[in-house]
C-alpha positions in Angstrom: 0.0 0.0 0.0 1.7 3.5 -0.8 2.4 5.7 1.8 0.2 8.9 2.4 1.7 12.2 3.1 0.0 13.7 6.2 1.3 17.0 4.5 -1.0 16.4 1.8 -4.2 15.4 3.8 -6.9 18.1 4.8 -9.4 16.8 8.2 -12.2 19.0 8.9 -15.5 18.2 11.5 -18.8 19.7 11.1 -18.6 20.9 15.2 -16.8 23.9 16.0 -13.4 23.9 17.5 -14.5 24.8 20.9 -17.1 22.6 20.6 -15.3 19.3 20.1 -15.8 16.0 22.7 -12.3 15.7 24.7 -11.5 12.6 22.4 -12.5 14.6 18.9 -10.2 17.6 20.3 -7.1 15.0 20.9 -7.9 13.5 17.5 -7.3 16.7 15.2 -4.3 18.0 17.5 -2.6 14.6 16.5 -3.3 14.5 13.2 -2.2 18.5 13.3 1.2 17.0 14.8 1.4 15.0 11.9 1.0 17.9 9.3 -2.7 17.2 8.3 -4.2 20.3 7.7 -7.6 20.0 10.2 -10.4 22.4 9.6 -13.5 23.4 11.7 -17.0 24.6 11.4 -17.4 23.0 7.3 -20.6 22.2 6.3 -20.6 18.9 3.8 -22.8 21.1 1.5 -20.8 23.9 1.5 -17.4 22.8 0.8 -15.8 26.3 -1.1 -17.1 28.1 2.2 -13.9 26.7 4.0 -11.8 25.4 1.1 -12.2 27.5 -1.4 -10.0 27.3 -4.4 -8.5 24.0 -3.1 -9.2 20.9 -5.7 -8.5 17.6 -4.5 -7.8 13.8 -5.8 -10.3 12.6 -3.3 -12.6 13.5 -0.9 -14.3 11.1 1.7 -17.0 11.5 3.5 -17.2 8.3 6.5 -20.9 7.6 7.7 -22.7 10.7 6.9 -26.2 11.0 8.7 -28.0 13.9 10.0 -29.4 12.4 13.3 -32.9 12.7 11.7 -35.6 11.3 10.1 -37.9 14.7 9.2 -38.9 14.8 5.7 -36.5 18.2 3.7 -38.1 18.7 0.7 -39.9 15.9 0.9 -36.9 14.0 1.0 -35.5 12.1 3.1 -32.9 14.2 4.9 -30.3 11.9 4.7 -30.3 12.1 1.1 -30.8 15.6 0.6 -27.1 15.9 2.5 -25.6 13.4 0.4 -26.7 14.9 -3.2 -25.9 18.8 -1.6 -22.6 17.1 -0.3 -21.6 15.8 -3.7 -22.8 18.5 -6.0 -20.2 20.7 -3.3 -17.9 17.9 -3.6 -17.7 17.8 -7.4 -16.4 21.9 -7.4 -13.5 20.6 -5.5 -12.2 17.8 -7.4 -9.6 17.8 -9.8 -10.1 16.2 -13.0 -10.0 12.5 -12.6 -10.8 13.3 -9.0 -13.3 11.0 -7.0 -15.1 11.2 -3.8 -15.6 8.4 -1.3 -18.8 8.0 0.9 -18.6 5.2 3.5 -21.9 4.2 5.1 -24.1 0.6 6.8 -24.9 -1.4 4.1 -28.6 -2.0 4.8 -31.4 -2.0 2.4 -32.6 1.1 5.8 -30.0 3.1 4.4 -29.8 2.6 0.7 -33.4 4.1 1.4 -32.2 6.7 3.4 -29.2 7.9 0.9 -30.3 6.7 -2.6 -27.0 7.1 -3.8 -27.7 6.7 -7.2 -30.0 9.4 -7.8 -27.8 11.6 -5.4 -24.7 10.4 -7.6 -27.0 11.2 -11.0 -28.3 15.1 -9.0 -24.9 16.0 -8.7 -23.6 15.5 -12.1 -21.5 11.5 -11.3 -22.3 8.2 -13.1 -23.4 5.7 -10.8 -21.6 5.0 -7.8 -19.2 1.6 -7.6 -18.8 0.1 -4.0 -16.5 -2.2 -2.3 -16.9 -3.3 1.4 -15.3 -1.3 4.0 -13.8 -3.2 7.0 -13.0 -1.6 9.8 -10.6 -3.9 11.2 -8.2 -3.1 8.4 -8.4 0.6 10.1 -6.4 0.1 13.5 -7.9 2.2 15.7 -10.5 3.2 14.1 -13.7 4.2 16.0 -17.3 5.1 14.9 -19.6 7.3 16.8 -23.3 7.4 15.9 -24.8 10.9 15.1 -26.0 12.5 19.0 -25.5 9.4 20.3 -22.2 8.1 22.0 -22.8 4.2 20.5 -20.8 3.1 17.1 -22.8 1.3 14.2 -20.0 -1.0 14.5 -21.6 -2.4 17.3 -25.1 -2.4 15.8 -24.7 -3.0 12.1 -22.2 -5.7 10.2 -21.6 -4.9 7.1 -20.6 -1.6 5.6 -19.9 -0.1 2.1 -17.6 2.7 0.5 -19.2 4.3 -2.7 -17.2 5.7 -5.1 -18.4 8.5 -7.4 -16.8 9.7 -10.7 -17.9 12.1 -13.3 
């Protein structure tokens, strides 16, 4: 597996700086010791708000969910983040660039996001997949939106998409 340069990575959370859990605010100061540019305050459908210019070779977006079930738009909420997310996402990619969203594979949440028609909204061709383990991730955690549980322990499987234009 090639090596990543932290120097070359860009972190952001949705919270606010001062509004980070203990473990979230340990989490970006590490990766900040490592040279991974960490942002705060970026909404997923607003990317250019905090990046700007910046283009990118990917962009990743791990288990997005908006801790809601209330129709937007008569949509599902769920979805409407994931198509607003991409159609920011595809401003920021370089050419050949493609964008990663990792989510439970359940027909529940192929419901919730409809990535297809998200992926056709935003201008992609239909999204490919591959199963995401997190075992092959050491250390990685998972916490569930508002809640302080992981998916991990609720749900077994779990997907990446990949979308390209």
């Amino acid at each position: 597996m090639p090596q990543i340069n932290a120097s070359q990575l860009v972190a952001s959370t949705y919270e606010a700086k001062n509004n980070l859990s203990q473990e979230a605010a340990a989490n970006a100061k590490e990766l900040q010791s490592l040279g991974v540019i960490v942002l705060h305050s970026v909404n997923a459908a607003k990317l250019a708000s905090a990046l700007g210019s910046w283009k990118f070779d990917n962009i990743v977006f791990q288990f997005p969910h908006v801790g809601s079930r209330e129709p937007v738009e008569g949509r599902n909420p769920n979805f409407i983040l994931v198509r607003d997310f991409l159609k920011s996402a595809a401003r920021q990619l370089q050419g050949n660039g493609k964008v990663l969203i990792s989510a439970v594979d359940s027909p529940h949440y192929h419901g919730a996001f409809q990535f297809d028609e998200a992926a056709e909204a935003a201008g992609f061709k239909d999204p490919a997949s591959y199963p995401f383990e997190p075992s092959e991730f050491p250390g990685y955690e998972h916490t569930m939106t508002n809640e302080d549980e992981s998916a991990i322990d609720h749900h077994r499987k779990f997907r990446t998409w990949v979308f390209r234009r």
